[in-house]
N, C-alpha and C positions, 0 to 999 in steps of 0.2 A: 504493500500500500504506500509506504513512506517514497518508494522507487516508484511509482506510479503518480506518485503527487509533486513529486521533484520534473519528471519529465514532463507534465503537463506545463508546469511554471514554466521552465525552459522553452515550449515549444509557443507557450501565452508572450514570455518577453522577446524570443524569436520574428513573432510576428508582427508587436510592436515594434520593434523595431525595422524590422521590413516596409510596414506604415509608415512610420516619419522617415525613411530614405524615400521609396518610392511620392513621398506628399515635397519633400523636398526638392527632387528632381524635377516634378510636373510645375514647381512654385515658382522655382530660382531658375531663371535664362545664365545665373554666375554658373549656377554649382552643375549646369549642364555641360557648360562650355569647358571648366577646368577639366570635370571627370572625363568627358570625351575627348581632352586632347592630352591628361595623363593617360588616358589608355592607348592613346595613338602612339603618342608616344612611347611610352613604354615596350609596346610592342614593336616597334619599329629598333627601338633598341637592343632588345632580346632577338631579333632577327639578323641584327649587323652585328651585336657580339657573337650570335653561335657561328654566325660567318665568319668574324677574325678569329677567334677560337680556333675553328675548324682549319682554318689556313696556318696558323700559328702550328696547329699541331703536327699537321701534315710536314709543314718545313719543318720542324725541330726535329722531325722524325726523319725525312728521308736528307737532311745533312747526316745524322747520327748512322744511318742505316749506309751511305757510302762511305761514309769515315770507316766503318768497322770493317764492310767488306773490301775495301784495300787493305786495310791493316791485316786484315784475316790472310788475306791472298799472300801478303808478303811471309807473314809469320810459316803458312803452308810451305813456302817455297825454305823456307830456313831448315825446317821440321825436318822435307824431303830431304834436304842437304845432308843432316846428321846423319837421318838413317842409310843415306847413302854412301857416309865414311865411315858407319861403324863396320867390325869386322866379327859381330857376335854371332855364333853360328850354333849353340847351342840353345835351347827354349828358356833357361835360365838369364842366359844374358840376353834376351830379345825380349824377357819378360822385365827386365832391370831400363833396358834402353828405353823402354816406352814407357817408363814412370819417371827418367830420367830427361826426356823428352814433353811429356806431361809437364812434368815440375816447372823446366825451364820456359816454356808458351805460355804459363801460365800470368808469368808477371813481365812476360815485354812487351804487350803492347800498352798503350797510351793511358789505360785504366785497367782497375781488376777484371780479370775474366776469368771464367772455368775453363777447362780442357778437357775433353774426351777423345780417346782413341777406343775403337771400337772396329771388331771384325767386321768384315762390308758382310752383308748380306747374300747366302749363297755361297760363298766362297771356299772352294776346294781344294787350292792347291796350297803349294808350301811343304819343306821339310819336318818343320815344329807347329804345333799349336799351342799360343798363349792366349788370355785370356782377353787382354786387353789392359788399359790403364784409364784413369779418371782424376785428376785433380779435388773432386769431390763427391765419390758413389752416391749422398743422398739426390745427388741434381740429375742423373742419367735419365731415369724416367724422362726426364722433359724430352729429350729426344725422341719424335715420334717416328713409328714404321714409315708414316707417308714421307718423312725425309729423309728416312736413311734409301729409299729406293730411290727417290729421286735425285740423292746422292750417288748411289750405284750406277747412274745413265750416265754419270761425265757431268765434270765444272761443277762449278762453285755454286751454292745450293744453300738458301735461309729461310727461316720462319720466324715468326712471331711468337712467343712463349710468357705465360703468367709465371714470376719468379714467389712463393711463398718465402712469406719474412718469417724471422723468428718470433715477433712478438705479436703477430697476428698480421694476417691484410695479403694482400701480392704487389709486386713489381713488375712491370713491363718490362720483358726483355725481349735478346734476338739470338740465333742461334746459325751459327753459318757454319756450312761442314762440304768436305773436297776429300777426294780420292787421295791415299799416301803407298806407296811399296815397303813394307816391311822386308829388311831381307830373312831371304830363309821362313819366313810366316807366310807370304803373300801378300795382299790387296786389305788395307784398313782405311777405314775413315776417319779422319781428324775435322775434331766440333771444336767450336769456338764459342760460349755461352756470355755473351756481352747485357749487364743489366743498364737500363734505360732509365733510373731512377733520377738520375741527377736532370734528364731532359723533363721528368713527368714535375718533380719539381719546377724547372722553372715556366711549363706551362701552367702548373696551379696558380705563381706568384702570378702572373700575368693575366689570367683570368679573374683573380681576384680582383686585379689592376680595374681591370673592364668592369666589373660589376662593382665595384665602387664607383666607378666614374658614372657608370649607370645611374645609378641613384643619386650621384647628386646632380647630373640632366636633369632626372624627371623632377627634383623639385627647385632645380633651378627653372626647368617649363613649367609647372607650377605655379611658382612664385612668378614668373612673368607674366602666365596666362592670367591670376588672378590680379596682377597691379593692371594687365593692359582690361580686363573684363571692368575691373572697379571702375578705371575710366570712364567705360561704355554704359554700364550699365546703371550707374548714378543716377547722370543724366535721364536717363529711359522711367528710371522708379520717380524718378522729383517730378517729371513731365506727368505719371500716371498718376501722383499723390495731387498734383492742382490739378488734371482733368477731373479726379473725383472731387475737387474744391468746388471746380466750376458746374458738374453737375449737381450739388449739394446747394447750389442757389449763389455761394460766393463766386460773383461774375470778377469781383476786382482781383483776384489775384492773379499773379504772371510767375515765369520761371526765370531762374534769374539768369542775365546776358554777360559770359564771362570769353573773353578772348575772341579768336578769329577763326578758331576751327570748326572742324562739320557741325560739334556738340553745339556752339556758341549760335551757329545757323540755322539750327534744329531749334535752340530755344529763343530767339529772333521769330521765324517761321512760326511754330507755337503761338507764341504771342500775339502778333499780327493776328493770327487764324480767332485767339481770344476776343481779340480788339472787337474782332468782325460780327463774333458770336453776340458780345455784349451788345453793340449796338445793334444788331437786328434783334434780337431777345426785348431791348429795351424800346425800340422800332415798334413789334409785337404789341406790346405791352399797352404802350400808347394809342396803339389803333384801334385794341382789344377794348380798353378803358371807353374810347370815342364810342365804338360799335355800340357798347353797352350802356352809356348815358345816352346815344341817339335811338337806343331800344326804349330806357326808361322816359326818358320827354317825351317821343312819339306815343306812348303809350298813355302816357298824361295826357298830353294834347289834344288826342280824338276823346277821351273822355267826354268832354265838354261837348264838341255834335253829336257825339253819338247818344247823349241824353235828349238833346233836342231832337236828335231820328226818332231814336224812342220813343219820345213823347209824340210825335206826330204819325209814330208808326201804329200805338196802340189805337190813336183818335181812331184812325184808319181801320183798325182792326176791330175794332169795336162796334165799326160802320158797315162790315163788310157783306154781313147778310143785306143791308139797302144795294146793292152793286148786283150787277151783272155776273154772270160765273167767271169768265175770264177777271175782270176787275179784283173780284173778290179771292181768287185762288193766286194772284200775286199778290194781296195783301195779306194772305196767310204764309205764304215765301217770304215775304220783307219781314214778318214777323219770326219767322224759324230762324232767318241768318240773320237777323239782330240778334239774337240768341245766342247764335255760336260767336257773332264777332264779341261780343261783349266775353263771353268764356274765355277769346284767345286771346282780349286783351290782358285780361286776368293771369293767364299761364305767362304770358310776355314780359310782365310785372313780376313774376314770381320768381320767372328765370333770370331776370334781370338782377333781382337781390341776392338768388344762390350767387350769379357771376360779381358781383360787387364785395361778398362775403357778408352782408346784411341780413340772412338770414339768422331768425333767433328761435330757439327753441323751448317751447313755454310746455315743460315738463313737467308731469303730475303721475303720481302711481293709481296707476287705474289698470284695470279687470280685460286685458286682450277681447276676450269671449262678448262681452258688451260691446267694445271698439266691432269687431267683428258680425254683430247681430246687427247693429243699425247699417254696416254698409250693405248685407244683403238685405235689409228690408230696403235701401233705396233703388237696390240694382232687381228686386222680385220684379215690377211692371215693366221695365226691358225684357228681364224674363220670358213674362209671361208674350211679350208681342211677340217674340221672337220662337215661341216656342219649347225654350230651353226648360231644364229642371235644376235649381240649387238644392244641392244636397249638403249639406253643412254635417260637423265631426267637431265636436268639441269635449274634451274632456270634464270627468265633473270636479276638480280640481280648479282652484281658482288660479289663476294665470296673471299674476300682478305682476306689472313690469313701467318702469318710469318712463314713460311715453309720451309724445303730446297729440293726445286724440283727433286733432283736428289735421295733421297733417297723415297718422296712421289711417284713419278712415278716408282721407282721399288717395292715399295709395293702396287701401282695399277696395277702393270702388272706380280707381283704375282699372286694378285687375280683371276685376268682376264683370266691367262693362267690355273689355277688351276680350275677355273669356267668352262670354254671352254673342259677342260680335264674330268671334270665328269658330262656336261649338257648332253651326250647323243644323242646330236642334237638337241638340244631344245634352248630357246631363252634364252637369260643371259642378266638381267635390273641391269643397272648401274645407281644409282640417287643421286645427289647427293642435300644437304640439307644445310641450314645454320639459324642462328637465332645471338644472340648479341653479342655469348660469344665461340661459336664454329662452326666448319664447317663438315661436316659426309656426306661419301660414302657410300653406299652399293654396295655392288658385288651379285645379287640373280641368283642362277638357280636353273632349274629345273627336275634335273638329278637323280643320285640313292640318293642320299641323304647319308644322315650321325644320327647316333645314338646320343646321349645327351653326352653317355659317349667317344663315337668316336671325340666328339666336341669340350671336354676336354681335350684333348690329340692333336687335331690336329697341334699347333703350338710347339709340343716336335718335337726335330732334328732327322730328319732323319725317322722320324714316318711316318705309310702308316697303312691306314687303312685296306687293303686289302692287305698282301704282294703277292697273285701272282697275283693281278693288274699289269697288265704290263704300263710302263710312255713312251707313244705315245710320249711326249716334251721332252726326254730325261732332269727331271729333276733331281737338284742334292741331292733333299730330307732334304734342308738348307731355301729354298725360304722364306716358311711363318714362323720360325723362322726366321729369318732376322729382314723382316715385321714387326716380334711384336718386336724387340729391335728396329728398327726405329721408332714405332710409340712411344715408349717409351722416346726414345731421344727427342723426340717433344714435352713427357708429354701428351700425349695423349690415348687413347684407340683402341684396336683393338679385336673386338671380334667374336664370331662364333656363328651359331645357323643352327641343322639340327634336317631334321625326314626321316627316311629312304621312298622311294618313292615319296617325296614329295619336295627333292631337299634341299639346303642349302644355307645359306645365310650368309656374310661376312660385319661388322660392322665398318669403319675407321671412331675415331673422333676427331679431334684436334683441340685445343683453338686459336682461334684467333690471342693473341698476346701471348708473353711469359710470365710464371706466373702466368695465369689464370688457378684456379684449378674446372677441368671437376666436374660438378655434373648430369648431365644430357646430352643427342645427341639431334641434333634436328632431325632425321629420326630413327625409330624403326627398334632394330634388328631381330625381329618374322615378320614376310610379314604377318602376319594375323592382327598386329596392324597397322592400317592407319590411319598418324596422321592429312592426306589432302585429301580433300574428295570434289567433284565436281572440281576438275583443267584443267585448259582449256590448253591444247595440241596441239601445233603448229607442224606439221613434217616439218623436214627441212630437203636437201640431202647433205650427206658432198660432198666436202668440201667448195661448195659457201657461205657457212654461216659459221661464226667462230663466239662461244660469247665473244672473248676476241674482236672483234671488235661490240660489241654491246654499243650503245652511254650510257652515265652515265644517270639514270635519276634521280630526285630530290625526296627526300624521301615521299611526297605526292601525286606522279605519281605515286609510283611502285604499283601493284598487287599481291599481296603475293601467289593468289591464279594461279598465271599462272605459266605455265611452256612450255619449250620446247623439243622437241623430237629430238636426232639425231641420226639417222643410222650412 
């Protein structure tokens, strides 16, 4: 267990750590640019050293490797020489003369070597047979069959041989062997066993050379890559720290203008490009401000005819049974769109103060469920012309939330009338929901429905998804922009969700008290997600039953899972 709880730690801080490299490298353009060019580097180093390395090795070797076999050759020809002036003719002295011979090879050439004399292979004739001699019986072994044959074909004949030390490890050596005459023995081979030590040395020193030097390339590149990146990349983070200045609403700030190089014209350019943003931003601003004092006085202004239309429109209408049909059914027209202008001056004025920030919010904790009952009583005689059924869902739980009812009931009776306007004739479910921290309407019907991207758009002013849709409510194509700047003023959400054929659905959610910031509704905006499932459904007929006269009950009475129905 202990060993299973150690390794989990391990493979936990393993992967944090994994985390903050990999968040580092995606963060930092430095810490990309160093790693990828100590790894370039490095590698490119480890590439050119095992190349001089490897050249290094080869010459240290094959200088060593002809040093020896001239020396060997000559030493051969001395060898032959002796045995050619001795005059031993018995297996005694031929056995004396090649240890004698042995001894003396052993230390003339230019460094220590072993000596072997050894009967060639095969070899038949001769008066005597002696055994051979060696400078040092434990080393013969290294003499392998494949070169004493290939000694036996003529000339001078080497190999390469691992020399075992005494205190552990081997030695590179070389091993060069030539045909000699014994007299009276026959046909011997004479080895020359030369250790390579002192060359494997100084190619270790000199490797080492390289691999020091190596390392301190990589953080001499390094250290440059990071002084010339810091350069770079300063500039780059200072530029990004006022771009989010300037996005944050501080238009005055700039980068600062140092020297004549690219960085200096980079933050020159920057600037300028500031200059340009501010004054068209502030360009914007002032036009934006006109537009909207020439929306709020225009809207002032006709006040005043349009009371006098009014007034002469009602005379008018009042008269209009005296009149002719034609006469009289355009004075029921001059009477409808006196109507609606007077509404969209209304909405005009309203928009005008959301856009001023004049909007004020006269909050008071009041009962949803109420806010909710009187907008479907004003929206039932649309209703009913149109056909439609409001089906209402309110829970029997009181719904208090700091609201100001006068603008919540006109974006319920937004909804409602906008719902009614494209259900087709079909039923429109108004439910509404609440849990700790919020309280949320729906508006669903089931009418032509609306596109994803129709969905996104539908709270822009003045938007219609179908321009030659004709508006049965004569509306003023302001309503649910309004709706979403009231529900905004509340801090709350108001959202939409459609699929053509399948009708559309309207999302209100507002916190509770003020200050609480929405992360979640308690009733979903898709009608295919149902977040209550099995609720017991009471029908009730308005208007004998009101839930705002529903008794208080104690939070261990209630039933979360009930609800009530009201036509």
């Amino acid at each position: 267990m202990r060993v299973s709880g150690a390794w989990r730690l391990v493979r936990a801080r393993s992967r944090r750590r994994v985390r903050s490299w990999t968040r580092a490298w995606r963060s930092s353009l430095q810490v990309r640019v160093i790693t990828s060019t100590m790894a370039i580097g490095l590698v490119a180093l480890t590439l050119v050293g095992a190349y001089v390395s490897a050249r290094m090795a080869d010459g240290l070797f094959n200088a060593r490797l002809e040093q020896v076999l001239q020396e060997s050759a000559r030493s051969t020809q001395q060898a032959q020489a002796t045995l050619d002036a001795s005059t031993a003719t018995s297996g005694t002295d031929v056995q004396r003369l090649l240890g004698d011979v042995a001894k003396s090879q052993r230390s003339g050439g230019s460094d220590r070597r072993e000596v072997f004399l050894l009967r060639a292979p095969g070899q038949k004739g001769g008066s005597v047979t002696v055994s051979g001699a060696a400078s040092d019986q434990d080393l013969v072994p290294l003499v392998s069959p494949e070169l004493r044959i290939a000694t036996a074909r003529g000339g001078q004949q080497w190999q390469s041989v691992a020399i075992d030390q005494e205190g552990g490890g081997v030695s590179p050596g070389v091993i060069v062997g030539q045909d000699v005459t014994v007299p009276v023995a026959g046909t011997y081979q004479l080895f020359f066993l030369y250790s390579l030590q002192s060359e494997q040395d100084r190619l270790d020193f000199l490797q080492r050379t390289l691999g020091l030097a190596a390392v301190a390339l990589v953080v001499l590149l390094g250290s440059m890559t990071w002084l010339v990146t810091q350069q770079t990349v300063r500039p780059v983070r200072r530029a990004a720290e006022v771009a989010e200045r300037l996005a944050d609403g501080h238009l005055s700030e700039r980068m600062p203008e140092k020297g004549e190089d690219e960085m200096a014209t980079l933050a020159h350019s920057f600037n300028e490009m500031a200059d340009s943003l501010q004054d068209q931003i502030h360009r914007m601003e002032e036009l934006s401000t006109l537009q909207r004092r020439f929306v709020s006085d225009v809207s002032h202004e006709l006040r005043t005819p349009l009371t006098t239309i009014r007034m002469a429109g009602e005379v008018i209408h009042a008269s209009r049974d005296d009149f002719d049909p034609a006469p009289k059914r355009s004075a029921e027209l001059l009477q409808t769109q006196l109507d609606r202008f007077e509404d969209l001056l209304a909405d005009l004025l309203e928009i005008s103060r959301f856009d001023a920030g004049a909007a004020v919010l006269d909050a008071e904790g009041r009962d949803v469920r109420d806010v909710v009952i009187t907008a479907v009583d004003h929206a039932s005689p649309l209703a009913d012309r149109r056909g439609a059924w409001l089906h209402v869902v309110v829970p029997e739980e009181r719904c208090v939330a700091d609201i100001d009812p006068r603008r919540v009931e006109r974006i319920l009776r937004n909804l409602l009338v906008n719902a009614v306007e494209h259900a087709e004739g079909s039923t429109v479910e108004v439910t509404v929901g609440a849990d700790a921290h919020a309280v949320a309407v729906t508006v669903r019907d089931r009418g032509v429905g609306m596109t994803p991207d129709e969905a996104a758009h539908v709270f822009d002013r003045f938007w219609r998804a179908d321009p030659a849709r004709a508006r049965t409510t004569g509306g003023t194509g302001l309503g649910l922009a309004i709706s979403l700047e009231d529900a905004h003023l509340h801090g709350g959400w108001l959202e939409a969700w459609g699929r053509p054929g399948r009708g559309a659905s309207f999302r209100l959610t507002l916190p509770r008290r003020a200050g609480i910031r929405l992360t979640d509704s308690p009733l979903p905006l898709a009608p295919d997600e149902s977040p209550i499932t099995g609720a017991l459904r009471i029908p009730v007929v308005r208007p004998h039953t009101d839930p705002a006269a529903l008794p208080d009950l104690a939070p261990e009475e209630l039933d979360l899972d009930e609800r009530q129905e009201v036509r």
